[in-house]
VOPAGU-2260 file (C-alpha; in pm, 1 decimal, decimal comma):
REM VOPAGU-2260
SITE   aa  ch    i         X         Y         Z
SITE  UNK   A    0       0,0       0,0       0,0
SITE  UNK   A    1     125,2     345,7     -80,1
SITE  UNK   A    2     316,2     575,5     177,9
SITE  UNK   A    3     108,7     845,9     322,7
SITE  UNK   A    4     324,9    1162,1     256,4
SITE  UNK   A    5     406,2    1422,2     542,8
SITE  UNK   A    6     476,8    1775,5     507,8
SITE  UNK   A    7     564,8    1948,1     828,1
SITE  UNK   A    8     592,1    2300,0     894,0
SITE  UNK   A    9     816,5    2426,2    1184,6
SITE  UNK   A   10    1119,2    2244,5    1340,4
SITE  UNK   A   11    1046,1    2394,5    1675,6
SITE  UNK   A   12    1029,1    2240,0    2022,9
SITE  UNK   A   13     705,2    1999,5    1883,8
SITE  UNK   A   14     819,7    2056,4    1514,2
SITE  UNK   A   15    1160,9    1889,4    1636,5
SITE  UNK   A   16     953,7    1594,2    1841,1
SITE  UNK   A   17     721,2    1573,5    1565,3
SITE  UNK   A   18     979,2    1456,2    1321,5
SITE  UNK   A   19    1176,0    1256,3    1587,8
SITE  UNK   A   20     869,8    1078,2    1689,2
SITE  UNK   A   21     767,8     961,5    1284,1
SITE  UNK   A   22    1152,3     862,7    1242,8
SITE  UNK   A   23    1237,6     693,3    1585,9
SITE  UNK   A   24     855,0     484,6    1579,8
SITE  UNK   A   25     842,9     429,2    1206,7
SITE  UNK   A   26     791,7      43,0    1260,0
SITE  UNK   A   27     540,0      83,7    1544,7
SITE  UNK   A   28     327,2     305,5    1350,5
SITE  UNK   A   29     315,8      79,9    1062,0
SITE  UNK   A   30     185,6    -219,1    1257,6
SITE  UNK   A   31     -93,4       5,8    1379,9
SITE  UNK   A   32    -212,6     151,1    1049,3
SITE  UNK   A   33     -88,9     -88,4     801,7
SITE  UNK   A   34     111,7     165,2     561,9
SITE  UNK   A   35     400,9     329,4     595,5
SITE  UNK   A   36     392,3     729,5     726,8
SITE  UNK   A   37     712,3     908,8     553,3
SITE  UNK   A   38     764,1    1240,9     643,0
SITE  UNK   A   39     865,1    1355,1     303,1
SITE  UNK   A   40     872,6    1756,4     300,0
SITE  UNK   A   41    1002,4    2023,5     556,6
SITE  UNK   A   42     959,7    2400,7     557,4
SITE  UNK   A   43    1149,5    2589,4     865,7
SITE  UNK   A   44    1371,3    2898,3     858,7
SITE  UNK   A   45    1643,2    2703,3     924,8
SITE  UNK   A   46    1733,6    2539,4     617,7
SITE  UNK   A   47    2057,1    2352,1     813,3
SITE  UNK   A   48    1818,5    2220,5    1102,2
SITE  UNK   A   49    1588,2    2068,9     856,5
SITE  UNK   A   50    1871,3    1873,1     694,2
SITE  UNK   A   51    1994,4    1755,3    1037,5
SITE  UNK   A   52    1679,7    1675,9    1193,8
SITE  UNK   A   53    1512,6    1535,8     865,0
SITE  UNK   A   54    1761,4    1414,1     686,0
SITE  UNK   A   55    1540,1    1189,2     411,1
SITE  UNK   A   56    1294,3    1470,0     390,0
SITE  UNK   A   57    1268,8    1719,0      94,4
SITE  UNK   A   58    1339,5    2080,7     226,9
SITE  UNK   A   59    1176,9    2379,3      76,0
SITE  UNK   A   60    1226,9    2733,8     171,9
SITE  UNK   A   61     847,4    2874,2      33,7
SITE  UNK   A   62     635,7    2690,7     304,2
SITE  UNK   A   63     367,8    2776,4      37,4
SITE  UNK   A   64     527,6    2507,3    -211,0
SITE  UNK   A   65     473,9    2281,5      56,9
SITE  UNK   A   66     116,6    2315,5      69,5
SITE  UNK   A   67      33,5    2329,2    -289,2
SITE  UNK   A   68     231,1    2018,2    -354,0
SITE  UNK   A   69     106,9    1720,6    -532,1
SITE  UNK   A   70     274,1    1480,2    -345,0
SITE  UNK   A   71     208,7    1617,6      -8,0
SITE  UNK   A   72    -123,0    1438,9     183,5
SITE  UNK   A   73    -141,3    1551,1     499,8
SITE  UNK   A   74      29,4    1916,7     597,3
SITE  UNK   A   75     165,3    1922,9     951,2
SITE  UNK   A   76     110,6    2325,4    1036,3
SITE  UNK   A   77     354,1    2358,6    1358,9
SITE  UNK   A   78     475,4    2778,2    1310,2
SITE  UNK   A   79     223,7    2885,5    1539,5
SITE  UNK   A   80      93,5    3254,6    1569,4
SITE  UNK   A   81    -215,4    3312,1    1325,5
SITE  UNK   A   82    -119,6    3544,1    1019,1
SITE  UNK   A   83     102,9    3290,5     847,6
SITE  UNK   A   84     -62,2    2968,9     984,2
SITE  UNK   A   85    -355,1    3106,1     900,0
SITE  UNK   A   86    -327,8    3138,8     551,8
SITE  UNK   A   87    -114,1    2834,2     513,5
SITE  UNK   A   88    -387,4    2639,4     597,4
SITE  UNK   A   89    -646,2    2798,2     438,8
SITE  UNK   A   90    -452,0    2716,0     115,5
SITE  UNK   A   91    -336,3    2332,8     218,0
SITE  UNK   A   92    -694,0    2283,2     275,9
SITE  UNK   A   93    -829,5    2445,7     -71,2
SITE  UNK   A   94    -558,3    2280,3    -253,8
SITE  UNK   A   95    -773,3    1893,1    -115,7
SITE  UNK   A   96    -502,0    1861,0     243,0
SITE  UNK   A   97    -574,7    1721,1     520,8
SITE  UNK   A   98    -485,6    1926,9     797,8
SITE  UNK   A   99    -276,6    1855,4    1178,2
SITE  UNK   A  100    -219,5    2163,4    1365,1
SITE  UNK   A  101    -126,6    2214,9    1754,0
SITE  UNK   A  102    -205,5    2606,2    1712,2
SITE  UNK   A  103    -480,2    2691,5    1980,7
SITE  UNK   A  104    -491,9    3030,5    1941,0
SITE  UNK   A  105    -517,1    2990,5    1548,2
SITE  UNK   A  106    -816,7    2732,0    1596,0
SITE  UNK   A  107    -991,8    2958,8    1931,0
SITE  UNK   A  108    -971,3    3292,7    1658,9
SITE  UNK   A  109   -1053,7    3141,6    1311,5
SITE  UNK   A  110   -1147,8    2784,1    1353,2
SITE  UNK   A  111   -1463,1    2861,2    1228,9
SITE  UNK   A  112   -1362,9    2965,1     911,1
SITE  UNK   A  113   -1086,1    2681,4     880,7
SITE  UNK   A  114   -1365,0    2438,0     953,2
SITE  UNK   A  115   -1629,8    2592,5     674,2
SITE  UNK   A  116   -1374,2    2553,0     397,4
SITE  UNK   A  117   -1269,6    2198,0     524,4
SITE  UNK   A  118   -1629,3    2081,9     527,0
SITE  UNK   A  119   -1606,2    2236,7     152,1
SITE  UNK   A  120   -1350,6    2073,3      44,9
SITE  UNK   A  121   -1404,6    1741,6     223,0
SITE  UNK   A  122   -1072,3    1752,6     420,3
SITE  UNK   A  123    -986,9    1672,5     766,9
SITE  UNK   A  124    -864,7    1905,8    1046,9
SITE  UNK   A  125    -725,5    1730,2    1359,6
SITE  UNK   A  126    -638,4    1889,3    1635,7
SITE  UNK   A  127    -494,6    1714,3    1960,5
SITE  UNK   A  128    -210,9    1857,3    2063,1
SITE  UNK   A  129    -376,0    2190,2    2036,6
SITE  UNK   A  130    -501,2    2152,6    2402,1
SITE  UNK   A  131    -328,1    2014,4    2695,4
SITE  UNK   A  132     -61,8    1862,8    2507,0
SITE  UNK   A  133     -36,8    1488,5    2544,7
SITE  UNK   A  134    -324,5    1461,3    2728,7
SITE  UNK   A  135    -626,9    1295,8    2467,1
SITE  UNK   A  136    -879,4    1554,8    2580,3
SITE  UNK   A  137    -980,7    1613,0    2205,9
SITE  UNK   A  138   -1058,7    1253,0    2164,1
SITE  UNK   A  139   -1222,4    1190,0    2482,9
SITE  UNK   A  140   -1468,8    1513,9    2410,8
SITE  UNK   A  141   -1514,7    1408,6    1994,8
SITE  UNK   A  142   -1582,3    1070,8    2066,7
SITE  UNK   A  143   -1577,6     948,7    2404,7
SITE  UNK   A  144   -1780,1    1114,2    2519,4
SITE  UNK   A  145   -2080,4    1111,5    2282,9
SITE  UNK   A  146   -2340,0     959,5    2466,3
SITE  UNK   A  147   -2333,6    1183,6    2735,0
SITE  UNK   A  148   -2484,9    1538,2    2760,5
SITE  UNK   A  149   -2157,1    1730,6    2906,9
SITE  UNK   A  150   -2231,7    1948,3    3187,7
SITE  UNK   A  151   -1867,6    2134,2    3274,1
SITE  UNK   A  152   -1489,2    2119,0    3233,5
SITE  UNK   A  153   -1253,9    2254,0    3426,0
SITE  UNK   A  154    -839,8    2244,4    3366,8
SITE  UNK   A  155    -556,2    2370,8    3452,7
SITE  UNK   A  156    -440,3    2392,2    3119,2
SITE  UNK   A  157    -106,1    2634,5    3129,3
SITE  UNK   A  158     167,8    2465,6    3301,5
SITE  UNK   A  159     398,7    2776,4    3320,4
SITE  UNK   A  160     140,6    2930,1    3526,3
SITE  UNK   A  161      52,4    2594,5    3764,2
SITE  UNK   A  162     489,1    2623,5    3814,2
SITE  UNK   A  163     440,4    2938,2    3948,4
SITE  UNK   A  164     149,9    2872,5    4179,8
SITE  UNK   A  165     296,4    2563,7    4301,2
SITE  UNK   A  166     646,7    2779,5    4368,5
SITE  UNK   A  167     455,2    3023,1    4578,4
SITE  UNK   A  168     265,8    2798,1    4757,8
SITE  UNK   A  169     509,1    2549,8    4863,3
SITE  UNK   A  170     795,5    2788,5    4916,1
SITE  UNK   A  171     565,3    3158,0    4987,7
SITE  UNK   A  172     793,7    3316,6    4762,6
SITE  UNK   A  173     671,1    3625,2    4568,7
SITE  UNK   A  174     503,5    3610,3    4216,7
SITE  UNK   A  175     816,5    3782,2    4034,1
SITE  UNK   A  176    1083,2    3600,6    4191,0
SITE  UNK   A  177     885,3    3291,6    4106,2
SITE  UNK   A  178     830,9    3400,9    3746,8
SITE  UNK   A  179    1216,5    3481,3    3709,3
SITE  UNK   A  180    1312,0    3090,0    3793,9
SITE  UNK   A  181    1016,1    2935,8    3579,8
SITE  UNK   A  182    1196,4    3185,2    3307,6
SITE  UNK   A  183    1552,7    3040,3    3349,4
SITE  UNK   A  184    1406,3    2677,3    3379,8
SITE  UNK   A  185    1264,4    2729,8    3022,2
SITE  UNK   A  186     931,4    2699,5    3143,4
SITE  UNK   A  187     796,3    3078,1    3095,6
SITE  UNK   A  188     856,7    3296,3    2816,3
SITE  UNK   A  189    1120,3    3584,1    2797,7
SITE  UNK   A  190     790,3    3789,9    2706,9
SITE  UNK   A  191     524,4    3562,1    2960,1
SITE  UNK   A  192     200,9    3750,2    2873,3
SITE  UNK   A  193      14,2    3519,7    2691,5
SITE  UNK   A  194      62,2    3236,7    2974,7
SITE  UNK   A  195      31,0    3420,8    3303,7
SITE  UNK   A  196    -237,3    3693,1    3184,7
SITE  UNK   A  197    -477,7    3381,0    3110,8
SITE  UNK   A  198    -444,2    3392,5    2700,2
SITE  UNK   A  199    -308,2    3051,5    2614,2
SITE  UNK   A  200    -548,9    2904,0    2873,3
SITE  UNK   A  201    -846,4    3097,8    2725,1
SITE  UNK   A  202    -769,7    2948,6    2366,6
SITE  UNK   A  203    -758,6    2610,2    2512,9
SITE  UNK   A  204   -1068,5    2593,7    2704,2
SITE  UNK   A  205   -1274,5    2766,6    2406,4
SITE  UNK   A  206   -1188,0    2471,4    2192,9
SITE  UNK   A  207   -1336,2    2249,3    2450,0
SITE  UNK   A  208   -1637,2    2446,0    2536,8
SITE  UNK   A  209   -1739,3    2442,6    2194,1
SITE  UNK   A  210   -1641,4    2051,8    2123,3
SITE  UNK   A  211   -1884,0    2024,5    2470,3
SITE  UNK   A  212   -2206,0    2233,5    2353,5
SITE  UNK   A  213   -2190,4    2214,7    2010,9
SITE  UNK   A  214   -2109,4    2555,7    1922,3
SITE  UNK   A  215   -1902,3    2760,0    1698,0
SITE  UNK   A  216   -1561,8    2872,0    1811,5
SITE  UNK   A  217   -1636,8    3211,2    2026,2
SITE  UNK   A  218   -1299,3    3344,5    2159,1
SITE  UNK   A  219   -1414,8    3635,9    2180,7
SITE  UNK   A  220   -1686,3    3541,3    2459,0
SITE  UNK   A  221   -1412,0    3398,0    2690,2
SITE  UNK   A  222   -1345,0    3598,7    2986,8
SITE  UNK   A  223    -976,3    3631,2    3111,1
SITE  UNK   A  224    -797,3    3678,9    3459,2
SITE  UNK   A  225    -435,0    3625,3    3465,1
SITE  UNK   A  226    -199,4    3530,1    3775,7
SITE  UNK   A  227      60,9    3843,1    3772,5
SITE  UNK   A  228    -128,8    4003,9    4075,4
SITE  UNK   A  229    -197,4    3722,2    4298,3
SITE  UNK   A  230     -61,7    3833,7    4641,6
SITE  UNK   A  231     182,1    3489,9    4790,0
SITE  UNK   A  232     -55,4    3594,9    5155,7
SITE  UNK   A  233    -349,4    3528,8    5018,1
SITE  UNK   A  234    -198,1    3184,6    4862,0
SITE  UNK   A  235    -108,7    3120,4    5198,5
SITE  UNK   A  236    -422,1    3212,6    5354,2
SITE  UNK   A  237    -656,2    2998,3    5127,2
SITE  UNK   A  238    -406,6    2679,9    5247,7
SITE  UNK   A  239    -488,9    2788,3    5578,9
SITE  UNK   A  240    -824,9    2732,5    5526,2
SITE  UNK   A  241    -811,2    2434,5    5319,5
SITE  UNK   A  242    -802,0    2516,7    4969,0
SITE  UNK   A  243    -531,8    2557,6    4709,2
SITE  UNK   A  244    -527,5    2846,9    4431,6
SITE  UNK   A  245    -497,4    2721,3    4058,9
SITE  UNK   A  246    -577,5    2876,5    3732,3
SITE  UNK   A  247    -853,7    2745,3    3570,7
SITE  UNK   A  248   -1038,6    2752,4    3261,3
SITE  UNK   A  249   -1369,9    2666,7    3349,3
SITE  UNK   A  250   -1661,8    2629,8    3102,3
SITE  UNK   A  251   -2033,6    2586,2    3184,2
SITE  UNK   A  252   -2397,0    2469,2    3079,4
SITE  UNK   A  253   -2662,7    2629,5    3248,3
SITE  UNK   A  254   -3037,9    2704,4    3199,8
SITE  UNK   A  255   -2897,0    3143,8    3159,3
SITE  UNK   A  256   -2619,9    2978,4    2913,8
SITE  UNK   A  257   -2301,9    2910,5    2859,7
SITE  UNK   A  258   -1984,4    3020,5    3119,0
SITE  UNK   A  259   -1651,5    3048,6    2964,0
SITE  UNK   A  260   -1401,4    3254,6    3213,4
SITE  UNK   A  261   -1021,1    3157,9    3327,2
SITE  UNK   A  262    -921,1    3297,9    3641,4
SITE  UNK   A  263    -741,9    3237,5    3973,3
SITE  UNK   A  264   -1010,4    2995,8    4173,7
SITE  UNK   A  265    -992,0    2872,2    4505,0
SITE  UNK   A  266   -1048,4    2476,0    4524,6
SITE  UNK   A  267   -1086,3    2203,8    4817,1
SITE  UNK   A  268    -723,4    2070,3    4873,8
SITE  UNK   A  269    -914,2    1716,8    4893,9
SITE  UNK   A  270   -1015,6    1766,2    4521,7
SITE  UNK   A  271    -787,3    1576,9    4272,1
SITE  UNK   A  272    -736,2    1899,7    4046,5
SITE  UNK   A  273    -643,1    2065,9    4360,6
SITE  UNK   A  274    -341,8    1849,5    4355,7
SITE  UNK   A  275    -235,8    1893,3    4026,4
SITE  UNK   A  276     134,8    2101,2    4062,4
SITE  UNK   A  277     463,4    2168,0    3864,0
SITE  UNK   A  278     408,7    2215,5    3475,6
SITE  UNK   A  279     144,4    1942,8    3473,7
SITE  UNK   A  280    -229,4    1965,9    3360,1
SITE  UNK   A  281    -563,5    1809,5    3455,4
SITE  UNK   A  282    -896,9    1829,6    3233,4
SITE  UNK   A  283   -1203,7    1760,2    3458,2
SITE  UNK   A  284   -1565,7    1690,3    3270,7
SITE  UNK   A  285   -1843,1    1630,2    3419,7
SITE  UNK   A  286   -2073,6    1444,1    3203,5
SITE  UNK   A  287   -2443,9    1320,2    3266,6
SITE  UNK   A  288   -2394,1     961,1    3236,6
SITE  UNK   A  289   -2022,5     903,3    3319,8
SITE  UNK   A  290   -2006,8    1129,0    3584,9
SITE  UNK   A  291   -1682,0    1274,8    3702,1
SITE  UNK   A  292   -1357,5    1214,0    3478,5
SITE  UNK   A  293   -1005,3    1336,3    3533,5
SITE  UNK   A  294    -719,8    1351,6    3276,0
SITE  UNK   A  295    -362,2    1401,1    3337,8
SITE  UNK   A  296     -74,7    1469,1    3210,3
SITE  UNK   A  297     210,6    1680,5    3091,4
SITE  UNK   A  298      29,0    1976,3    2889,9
SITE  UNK   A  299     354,4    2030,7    2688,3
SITE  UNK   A  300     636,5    1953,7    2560,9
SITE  UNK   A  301     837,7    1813,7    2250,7
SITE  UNK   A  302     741,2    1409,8    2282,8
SITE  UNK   A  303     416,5    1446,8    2460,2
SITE  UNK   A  304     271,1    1720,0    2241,3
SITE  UNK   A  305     435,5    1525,6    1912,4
SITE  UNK   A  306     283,9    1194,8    2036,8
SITE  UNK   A  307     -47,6    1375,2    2008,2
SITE  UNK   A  308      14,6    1521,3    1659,1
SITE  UNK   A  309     103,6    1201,5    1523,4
SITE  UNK   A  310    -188,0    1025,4    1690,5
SITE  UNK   A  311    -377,0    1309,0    1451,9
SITE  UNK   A  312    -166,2    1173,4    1173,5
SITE  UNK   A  313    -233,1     829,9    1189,9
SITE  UNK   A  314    -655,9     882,9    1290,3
SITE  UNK   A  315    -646,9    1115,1     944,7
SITE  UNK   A  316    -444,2     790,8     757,7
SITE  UNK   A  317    -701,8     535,7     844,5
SITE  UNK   A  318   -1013,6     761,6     705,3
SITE  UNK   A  319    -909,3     887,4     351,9
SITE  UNK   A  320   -1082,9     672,0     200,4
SITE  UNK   A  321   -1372,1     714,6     432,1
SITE  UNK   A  322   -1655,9     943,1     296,7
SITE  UNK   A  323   -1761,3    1236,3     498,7
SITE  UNK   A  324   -2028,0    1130,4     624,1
SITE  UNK   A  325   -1804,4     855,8     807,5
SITE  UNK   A  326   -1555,6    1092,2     986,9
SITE  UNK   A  327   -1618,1    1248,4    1303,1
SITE  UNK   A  328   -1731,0    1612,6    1266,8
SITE  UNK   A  329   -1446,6    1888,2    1413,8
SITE  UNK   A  330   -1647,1    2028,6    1653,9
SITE  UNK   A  331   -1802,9    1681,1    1746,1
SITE  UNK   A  332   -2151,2    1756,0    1646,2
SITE  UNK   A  333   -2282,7    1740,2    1284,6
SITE  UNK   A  334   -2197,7    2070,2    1125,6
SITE  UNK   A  335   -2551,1    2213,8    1057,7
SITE  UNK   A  336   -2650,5    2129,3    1396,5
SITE  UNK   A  337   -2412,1    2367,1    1588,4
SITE  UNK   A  338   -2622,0    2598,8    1797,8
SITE  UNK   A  339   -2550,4    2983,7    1874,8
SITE  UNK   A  340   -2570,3    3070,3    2252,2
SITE  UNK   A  341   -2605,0    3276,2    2477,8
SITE  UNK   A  342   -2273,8    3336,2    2665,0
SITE  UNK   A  343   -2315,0    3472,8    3052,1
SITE  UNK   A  344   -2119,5    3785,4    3111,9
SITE  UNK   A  345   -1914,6    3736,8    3418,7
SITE  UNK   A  346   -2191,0    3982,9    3627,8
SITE  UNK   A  347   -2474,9    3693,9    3536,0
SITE  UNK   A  348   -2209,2    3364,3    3691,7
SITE  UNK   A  349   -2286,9    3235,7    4039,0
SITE  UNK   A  350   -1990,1    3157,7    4242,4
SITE  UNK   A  351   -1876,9    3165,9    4610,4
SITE  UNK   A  352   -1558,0    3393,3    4650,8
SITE  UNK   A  353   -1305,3    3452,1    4864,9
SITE  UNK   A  354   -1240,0    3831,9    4987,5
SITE  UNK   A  355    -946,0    3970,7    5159,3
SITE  UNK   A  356    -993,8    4298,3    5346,0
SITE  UNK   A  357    -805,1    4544,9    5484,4
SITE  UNK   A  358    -948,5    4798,9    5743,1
SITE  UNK   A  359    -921,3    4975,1    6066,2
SITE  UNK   A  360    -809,9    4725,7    6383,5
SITE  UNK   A  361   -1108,6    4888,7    6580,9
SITE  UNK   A  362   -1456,8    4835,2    6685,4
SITE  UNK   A  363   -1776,2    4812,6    6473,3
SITE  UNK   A  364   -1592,1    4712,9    6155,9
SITE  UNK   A  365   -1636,4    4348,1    6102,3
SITE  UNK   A  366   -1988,7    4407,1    6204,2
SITE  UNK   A  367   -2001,0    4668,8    5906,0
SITE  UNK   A  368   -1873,7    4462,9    5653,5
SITE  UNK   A  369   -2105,2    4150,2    5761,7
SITE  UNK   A  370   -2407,0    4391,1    5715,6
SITE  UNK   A  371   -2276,1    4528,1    5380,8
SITE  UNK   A  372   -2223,2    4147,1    5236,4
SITE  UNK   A  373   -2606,2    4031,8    5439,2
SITE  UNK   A  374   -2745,7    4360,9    5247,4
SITE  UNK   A  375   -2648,0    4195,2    4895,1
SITE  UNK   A  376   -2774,9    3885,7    4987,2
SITE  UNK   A  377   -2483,7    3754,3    5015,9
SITE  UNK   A  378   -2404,7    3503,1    5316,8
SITE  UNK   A  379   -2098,6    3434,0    5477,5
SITE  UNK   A  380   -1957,7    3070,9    5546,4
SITE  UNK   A  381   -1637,2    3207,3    5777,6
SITE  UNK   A  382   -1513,3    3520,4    5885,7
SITE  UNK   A  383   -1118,3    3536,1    5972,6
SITE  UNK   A  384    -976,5    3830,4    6102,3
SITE  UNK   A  385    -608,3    3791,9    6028,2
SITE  UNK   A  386    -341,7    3982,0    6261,3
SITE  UNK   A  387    -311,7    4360,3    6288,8
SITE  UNK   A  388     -69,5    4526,6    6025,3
SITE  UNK   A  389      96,1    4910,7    6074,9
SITE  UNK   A  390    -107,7    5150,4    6137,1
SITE  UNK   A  391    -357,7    4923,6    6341,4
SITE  UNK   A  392    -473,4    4796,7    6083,6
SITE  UNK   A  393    -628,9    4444,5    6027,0
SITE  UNK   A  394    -665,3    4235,1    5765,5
SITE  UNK   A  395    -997,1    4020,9    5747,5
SITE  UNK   A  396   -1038,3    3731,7    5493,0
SITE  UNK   A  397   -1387,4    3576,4    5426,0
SITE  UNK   A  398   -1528,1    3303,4    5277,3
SITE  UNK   A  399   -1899,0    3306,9    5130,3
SITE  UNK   A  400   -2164,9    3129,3    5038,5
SITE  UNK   A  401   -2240,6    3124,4    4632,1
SITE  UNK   A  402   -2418,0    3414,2    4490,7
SITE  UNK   A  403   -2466,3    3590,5    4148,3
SITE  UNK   A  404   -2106,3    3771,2    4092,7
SITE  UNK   A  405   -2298,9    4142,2    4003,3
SITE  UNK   A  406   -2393,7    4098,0    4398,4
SITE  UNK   A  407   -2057,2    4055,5    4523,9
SITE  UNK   A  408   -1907,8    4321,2    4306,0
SITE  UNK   A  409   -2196,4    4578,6    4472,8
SITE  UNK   A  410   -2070,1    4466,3    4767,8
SITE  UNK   A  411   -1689,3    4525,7    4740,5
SITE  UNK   A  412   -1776,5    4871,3    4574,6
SITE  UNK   A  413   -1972,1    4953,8    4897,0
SITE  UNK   A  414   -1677,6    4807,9    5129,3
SITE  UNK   A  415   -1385,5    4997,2    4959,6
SITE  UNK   A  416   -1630,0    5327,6    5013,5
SITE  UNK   A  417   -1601,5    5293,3    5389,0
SITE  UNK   A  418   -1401,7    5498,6    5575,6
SITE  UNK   A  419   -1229,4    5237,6    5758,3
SITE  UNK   A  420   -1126,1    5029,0    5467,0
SITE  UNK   A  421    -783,8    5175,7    5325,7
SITE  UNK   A  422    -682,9    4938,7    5058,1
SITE  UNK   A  423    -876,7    4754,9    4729,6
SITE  UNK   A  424   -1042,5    4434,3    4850,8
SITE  UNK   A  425    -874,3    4147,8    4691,7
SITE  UNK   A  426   -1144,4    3903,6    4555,0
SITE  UNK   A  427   -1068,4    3520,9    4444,5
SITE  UNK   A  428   -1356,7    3349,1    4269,4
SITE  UNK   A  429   -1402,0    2981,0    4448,8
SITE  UNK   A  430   -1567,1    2622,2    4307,5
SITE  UNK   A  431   -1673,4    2327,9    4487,0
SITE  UNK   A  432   -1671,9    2110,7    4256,6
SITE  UNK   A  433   -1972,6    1952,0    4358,5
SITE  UNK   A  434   -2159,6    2047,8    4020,3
């Protein structure tokens, strides 16, 4: 049976393990699929690195030869950013490719479009390592799940930012000394924005919200709250209490709609994802008939995130011949059955949060605040007051009961307005993870 032809783009960290992975397992993944997978064409800036780290492979300079070329079935698109992946896969896909990409943020911002002209052209579009590297959360969401009516997810899906909240808890160091060592360990970016400011998690949990509902690709509805202010006392202040702090991406169904938000959140240190530290990430779904299922793993990476895009590679080799009809859709429901939805701002989400105030050490006050929070509606399950700071003043941490999040903001407006209060109140959303 005739080779299936590979053309990769990028020799990056998974470009590298992408090639290393289809070279070093050749023999393995010919038993599984029955024909040989040759990685016949490379496009990278570095025209000496392709030659070293493919050696049998064709190089070309144009990566646009690559995907126009006849001999070329499947186009491995691993550049990242969007302008040039973009349109490189816009044209691999109208020139009859199939398509294996681990770009979230192109997929989160134009996967819509990328999926219209597949359908059009009949071509496939796989997309594992896009999300939570190594970890088969794609599959499990596409197809494992496709009896079930999905109610949530929630992951910790960045593992640069799960370094640095495991740092400061475990050793109560400070967020930029933290974020210094994660940057000479290689795990964080010279220029960490798009990790710690919640960007790279947002992409990843918009992809599985809409593989979950059966929506389009909505980036754009995805609310983000990053790590870079997270004070190490109040880290050390929710472990006092019995919770640890992650970043999550969190997505929900409800009767209002649809949540999609990534933020600091408090959870029960008894919880699994509670206990998920280092660079690792954990994908929680909670499904109607299943249940509860966890998935774990390393979230990046050269081999795991390679071992996912060849798993894409060798799912796409066993359906060419398959009509469409036969293929499993890319956003897991049938294409003309996606729904629109409404998505809840973050005003209209009901969560139980953790506050952290700062006011004068003297009578009255904590009785105050307690009527401020009861005059929202908003009940309290425990009340800490903390240790007197300069000045005499205190800090008080609390812990409440869930409520709509437009009633807790009302109420921290009202609480920085009193006199006694003399610094912002620091606010951490909480779950249970009893949903």
């Amino acid at each position: 049976m005739q080779a299936i032809k590979i053309g990769l783009l990028g020799l990056g960290t998974v470009g590298s393990g992408t090639a290393e992975v289809l070279q070093k397992n050749a023999a393995e993944i010919s038993r599984r699929l029955g024909r040989e997978v040759r990685l016949a064409m490379v496009s990278s800036r570095d025209a000496a690195k392709a030659r070293s780290v493919c050696p049998d492979a064709q190089y070309v300079a144009d990566p646009f030869e690559l995907v126009r070329h006849p001999d070329v079935d499947i186009v491995v698109e691993l550049f990242g950013g969007t302008q040039i992946a973009k349109d490189l896969v816009l044209e691999a896909v109208e020139n009859g490719k199939h398509v294996v990409t681990a770009n979230k943020k192109l997929l989160a911002e134009y996967g819509n479009e990328i999926f219209a002209l597949a359908g059009r052209k009949n071509v496939m579009v796989q997309f594992e390592a896009a999300v939570a590297g190594g970890i088969p959360i794609i599959k499990a969401l596409r197809e494992g799940m496709s009896a079930n009516r999905i109610k949530s997810i929630m992951g910790i899906i960045n593992g640069t930012s799960n370094f640095i909240l495991s740092e400061m808890r475990e050793k109560g160091s400070p967020f930029a000394q933290v974020l210094k060592q994660a940057q000479e360990l290689g795990y964080a970016e010279a220029d960490p924005t798009f990790d710690i400011e919640g960007h790279d998690a947002g992409h990843k949990i918009t992809i599985m919200s809409a593989l979950a509902f059966g929506t389009p690709v909505n980036f754009g509805a995805c609310y983000l709250e990053g790590i870079s202010k997270l004070d190490a006392r109040d880290i050390r202040y929710a472990e006092e209490l019995g919770y640890r702090v992650k970043l999550l991406g969190i997505t929900r169904l409800s009767e209002k709609g649809v949540e999609l938000r990534v933020h600091p959140t408090l959870l029960p240190e008894c919880r699994l994802l509670a206990n998920v530290n280092g660079v690792m990430n954990a994908v929680r779904v909670n499904a109607d008939m299943v249940g509860e299922t966890l998935y774990y793993g390393a979230g990046a990476g050269a081999l795991p995130t390679a071992s996912a895009v060849v798993a894409d590679i060798i799912d796409i080799s066993r359906l060419l011949s398959a009509d469409s009809g036969h293929r499993v859709p890319y956003l897991a429901f049938q294409p003309g059955r996606l729904q629109e939805v409404h998505f809840l701002s973050m005003d209209e989400i009901t969560s139980s949060y953790y506050l952290r105030v700062q006011a004068a050490d003297k009578a009255g006050v904590l009785g105050s605040i307690a009527n401020i929070l009861a005059g929202e509606g908003i009940s309290i399950e425990a009340l800490i007051q903390k240790g007197v700071l300069d000045n005499n003043q205190a800090e008080i941490v609390i812990l409440t009961h869930s409520t709509v999040e437009q009633n807790i903001r009302r109420a921290i407006a009202r609480i920085e307005a009193e006199a006694s209060v003399s610094a912002p109140v620091v606010m951490i959303r909480m779950e249970s993870l009893n949903d």
